[in-house]
C-alpha positions in Angstrom: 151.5 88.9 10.7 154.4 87.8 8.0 156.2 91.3 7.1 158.7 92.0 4.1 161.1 94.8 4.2 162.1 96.9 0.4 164.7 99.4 0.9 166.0 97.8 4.1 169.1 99.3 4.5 170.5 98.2 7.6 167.3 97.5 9.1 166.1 100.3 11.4 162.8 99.6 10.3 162.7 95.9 10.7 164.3 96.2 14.2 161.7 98.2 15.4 158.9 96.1 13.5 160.9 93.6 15.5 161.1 94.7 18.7 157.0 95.5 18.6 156.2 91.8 18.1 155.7 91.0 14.4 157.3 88.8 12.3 160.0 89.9 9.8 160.2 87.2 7.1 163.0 88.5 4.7 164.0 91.9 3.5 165.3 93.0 0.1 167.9 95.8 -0.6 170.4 96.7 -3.5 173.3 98.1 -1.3 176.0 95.7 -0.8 177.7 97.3 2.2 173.8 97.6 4.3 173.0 94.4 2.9 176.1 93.0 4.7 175.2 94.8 7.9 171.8 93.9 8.1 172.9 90.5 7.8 174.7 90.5 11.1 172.3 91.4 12.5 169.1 89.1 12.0 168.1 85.9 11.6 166.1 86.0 8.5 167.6 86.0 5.0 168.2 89.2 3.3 168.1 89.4 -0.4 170.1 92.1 -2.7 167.5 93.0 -5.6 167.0 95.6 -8.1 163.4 97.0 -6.6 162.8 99.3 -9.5 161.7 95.9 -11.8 158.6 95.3 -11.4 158.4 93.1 -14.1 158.4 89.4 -12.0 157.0 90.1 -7.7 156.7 86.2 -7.6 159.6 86.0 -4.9 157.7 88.6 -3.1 154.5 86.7 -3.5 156.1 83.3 -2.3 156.4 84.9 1.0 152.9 85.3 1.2 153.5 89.4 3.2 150.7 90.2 5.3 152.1 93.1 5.7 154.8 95.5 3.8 157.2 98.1 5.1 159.8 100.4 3.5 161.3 103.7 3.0 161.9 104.4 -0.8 165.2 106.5 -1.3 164.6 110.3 -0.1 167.4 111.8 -1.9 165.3 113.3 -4.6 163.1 115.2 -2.1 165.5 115.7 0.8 166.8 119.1 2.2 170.1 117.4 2.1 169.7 116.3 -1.7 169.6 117.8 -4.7 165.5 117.7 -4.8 165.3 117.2 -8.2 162.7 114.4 -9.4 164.1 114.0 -12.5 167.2 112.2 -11.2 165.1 109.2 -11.1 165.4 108.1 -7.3 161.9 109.5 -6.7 160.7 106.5 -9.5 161.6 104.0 -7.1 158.4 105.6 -4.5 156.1 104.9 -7.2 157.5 101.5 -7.6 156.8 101.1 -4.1 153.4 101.5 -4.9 153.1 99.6 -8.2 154.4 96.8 -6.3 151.8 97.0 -3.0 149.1 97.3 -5.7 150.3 94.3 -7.1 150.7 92.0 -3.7 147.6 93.4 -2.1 148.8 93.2 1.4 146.7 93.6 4.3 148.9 96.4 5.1 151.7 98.6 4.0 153.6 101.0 6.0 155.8 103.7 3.6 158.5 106.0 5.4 159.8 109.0 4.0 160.8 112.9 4.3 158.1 115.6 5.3 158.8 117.4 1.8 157.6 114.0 -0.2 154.4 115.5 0.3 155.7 118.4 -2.3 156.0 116.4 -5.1 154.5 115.1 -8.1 156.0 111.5 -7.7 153.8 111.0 -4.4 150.5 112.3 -6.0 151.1 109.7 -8.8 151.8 107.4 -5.6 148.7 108.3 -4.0 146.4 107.8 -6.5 147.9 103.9 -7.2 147.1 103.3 -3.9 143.9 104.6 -4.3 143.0 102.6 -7.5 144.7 99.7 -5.4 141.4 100.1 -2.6 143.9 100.8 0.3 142.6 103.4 3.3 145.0 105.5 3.5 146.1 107.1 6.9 149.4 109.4 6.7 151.2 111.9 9.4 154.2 114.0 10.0 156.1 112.4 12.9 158.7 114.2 15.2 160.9 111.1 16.2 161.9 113.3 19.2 158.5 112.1 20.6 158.2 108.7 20.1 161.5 107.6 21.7 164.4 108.9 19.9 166.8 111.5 20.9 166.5 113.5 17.6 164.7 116.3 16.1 164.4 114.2 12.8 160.9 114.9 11.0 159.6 111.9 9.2 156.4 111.3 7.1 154.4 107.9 7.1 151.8 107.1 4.7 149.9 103.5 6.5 147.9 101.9 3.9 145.3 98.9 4.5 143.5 97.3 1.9 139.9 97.7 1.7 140.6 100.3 5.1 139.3 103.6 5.6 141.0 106.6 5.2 142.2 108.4 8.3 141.1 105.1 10.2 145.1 105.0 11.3 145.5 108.3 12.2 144.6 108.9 16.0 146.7 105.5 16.7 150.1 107.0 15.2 148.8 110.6 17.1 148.1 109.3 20.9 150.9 108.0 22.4 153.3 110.7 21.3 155.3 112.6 24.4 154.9 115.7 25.5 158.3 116.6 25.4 161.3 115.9 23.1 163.6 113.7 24.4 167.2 115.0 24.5 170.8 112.9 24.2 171.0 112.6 28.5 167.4 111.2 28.6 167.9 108.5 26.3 172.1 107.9 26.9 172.6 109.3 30.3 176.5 110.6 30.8 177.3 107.4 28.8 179.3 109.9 26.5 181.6 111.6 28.7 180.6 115.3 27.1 178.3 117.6 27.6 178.8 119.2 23.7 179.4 118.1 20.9 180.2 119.1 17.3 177.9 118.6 14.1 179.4 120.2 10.9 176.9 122.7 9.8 176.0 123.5 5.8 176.7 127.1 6.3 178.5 128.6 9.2 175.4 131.1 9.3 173.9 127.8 11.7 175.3 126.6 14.6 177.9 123.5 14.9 178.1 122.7 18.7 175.1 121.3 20.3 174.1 120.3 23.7 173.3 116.7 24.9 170.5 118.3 26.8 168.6 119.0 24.3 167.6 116.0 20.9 170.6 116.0 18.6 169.8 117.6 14.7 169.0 115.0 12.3 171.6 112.6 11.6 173.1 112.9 8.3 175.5 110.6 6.3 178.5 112.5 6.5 180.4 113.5 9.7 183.1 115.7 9.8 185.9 116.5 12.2 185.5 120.0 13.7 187.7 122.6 11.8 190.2 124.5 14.1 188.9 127.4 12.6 185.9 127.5 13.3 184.1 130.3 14.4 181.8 129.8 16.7 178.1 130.9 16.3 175.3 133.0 18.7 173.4 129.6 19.2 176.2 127.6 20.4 175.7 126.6 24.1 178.9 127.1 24.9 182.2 129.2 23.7 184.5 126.5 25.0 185.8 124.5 22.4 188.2 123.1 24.1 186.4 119.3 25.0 184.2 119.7 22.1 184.6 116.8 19.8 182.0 115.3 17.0 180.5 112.3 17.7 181.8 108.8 16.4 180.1 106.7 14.1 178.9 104.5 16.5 178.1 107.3 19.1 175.6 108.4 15.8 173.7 104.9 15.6 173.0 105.4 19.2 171.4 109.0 18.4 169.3 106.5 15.5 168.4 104.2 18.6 170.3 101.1 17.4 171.1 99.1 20.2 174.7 98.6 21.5 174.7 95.3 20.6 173.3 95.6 17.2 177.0 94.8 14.9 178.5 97.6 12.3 181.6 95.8 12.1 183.7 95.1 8.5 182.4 98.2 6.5 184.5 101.5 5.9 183.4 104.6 7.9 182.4 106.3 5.0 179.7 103.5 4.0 178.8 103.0 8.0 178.0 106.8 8.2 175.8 106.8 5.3 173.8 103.3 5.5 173.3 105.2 9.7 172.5 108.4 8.2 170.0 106.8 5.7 168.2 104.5 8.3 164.7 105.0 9.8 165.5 105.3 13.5 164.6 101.9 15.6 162.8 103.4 17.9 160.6 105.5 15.6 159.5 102.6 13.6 159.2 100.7 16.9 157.1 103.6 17.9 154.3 103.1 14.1 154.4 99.3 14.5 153.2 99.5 17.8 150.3 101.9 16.3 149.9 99.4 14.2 149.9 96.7 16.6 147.5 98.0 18.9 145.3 99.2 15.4 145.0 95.6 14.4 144.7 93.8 18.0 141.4 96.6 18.6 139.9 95.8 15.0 140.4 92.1 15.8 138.7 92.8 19.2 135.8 94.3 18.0 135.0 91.7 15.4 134.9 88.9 18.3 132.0 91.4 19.9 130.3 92.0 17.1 130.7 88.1 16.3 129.4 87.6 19.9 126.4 89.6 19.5 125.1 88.2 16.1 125.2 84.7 17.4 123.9 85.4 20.8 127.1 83.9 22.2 128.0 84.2 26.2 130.5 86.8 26.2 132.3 85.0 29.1 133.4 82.5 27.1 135.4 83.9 25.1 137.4 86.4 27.9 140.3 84.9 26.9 140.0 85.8 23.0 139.1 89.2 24.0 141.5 90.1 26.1 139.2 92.4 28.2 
């Protein structure tokens, strides 16, 4: 299964798409600092392109996707954004769309925010899937419990063409924990703290947080911690004194990018932001193997019924199966 990556970033998704066994072919992006990163990081070419013309797909069509994955910019619907649609990042979702509609993969996979599911640009993105003949299968995932030491709430809409809708659904839904996963589960003492700081919006929310528990959601900014801060009820602790904030690459390791994976050559500021932005590796790990397992099962059950219509000994074909 060839996959292409819009909106790539750095490449949290097509790590995790990686790591779960499919191919990544090439991904596409229109930041120069991620596109730098990501290619340190991979193999496969990397291409910076404007994703909002629609006008000319041929370079997406010579690479012949089975299958596409991407996370159109959030800004317009996120808590931390403005949420205003008619800044024009929300367009880029229903070019998304436009452009699956156009390529007709066998799959799609589209990350975003919870609150996408609030606006108007993902009903008109909806329904161009729908004219598109994709099943569509979405859910509200808590990356907490699929691997990644953060209460970070992401929503993924898994299209396949000619599908049904829903069909996806239990996949994404069974293999989730039962329990968050905090900072010590995933990072053990590698640290050297027990708390940490995270600059809140408000000093009515807490800023110190435990590593026993999943960090807040990773944001593209990260502050020092004020020395007058105040302190707040929630805090875990009321010594400040070995509180410090996490470093930048202390943050890609709450996203799940691997020690070795390289952020070197880019100003903090752009690091924090492209880390901030990313889909965490082990969440999108966490779909493709959904995804994985989706396909392999559908593939399965075509061999039986192929087996049965042709009267064919099922014992020839163990192998195929896989049973």
């Amino acid at each position: 299964m060839r996959i292409i990556d819009l909106f790539s970033g750095c490449g949290g998704m097509s790590l995790g798409f990686q790591n779960a066994g499919f191919e990544v072919v090439s991904a596409f992006d229109n930041w120069d600092k991620a596109i730098e990163i990501y290619s340190k990081n991979f193999s496969h070419p990397i291409f910076k392109r404007d994703l909002s013309d629609t006008s000319d797909l041929s370079d997406f069509k010579n690479l012949n996707p089975d299958i596409i994955i991407g996370g159109p910019p959030c800004q317009d619907f996120s808590s931390a954004g403005k949420r205003d649609e008619t800044l024009g990042r929300s367009d880029l979702t229903i070019k998304y769309a436009e452009t699956i509609k156009e390529l007709q993969p066998k799959y799609f996979v589209m990350e975003n925010v919870e609150r996408i599911l609030k606006s108007n640009a993902y009903k008109e993105t909806y329904k161009i899937f729908k004219d598109a003949n994709y099943g569509l299968s979405y859910e509200v995932l808590d990356a907490s419990l699929c691997g990644v030491p953060q209460k970070r709430k992401r929503f993924f809409l898994i299209g396949e063409l000619n599908g049904e809708d829903n069909a996806f659904t239990p996949y994404l839904l069974k293999n989730l924990s039962e329990k968050p996963m905090t900072i010590r589960d995933y990072l053990g003492d590698s640290l050297n703290l027990d708390y940490y700081y995270r600059h809140p919006r408000t000093y009515q929310r807490r800023g110190i947080f435990s590593i026993d528990e999943p960090s807040p959601t990773v944001r593209g900014v990260n502050r020092p911690m004020p020395s007058g801060y105040p302190g707040h009820p929630g805090d875990p602790t009321d010594n400040y004194e070995n509180v410090r904030p996490l470093t930048t690459i202390e943050r890609s390791y709450l996203q799940t990018f691997p020690e070795s994976f390289i952020f070197d050559g880019i100003a903090k500021t752009h690091l924090e932001q492209m880390i901030g932005n990313a889909v965490p590796v082990k969440l999108a790990e966490y779909v493709a193997s959904a995804l994985k397992e989706y396909i392999d099962d559908k593939e399965r059950n075509e061999i039986k019924k192929y087996l049965v219509n042709e009267n064919k000994d099922e014992t020839q074909y163990q192998l195929q199966l896989n049973i």
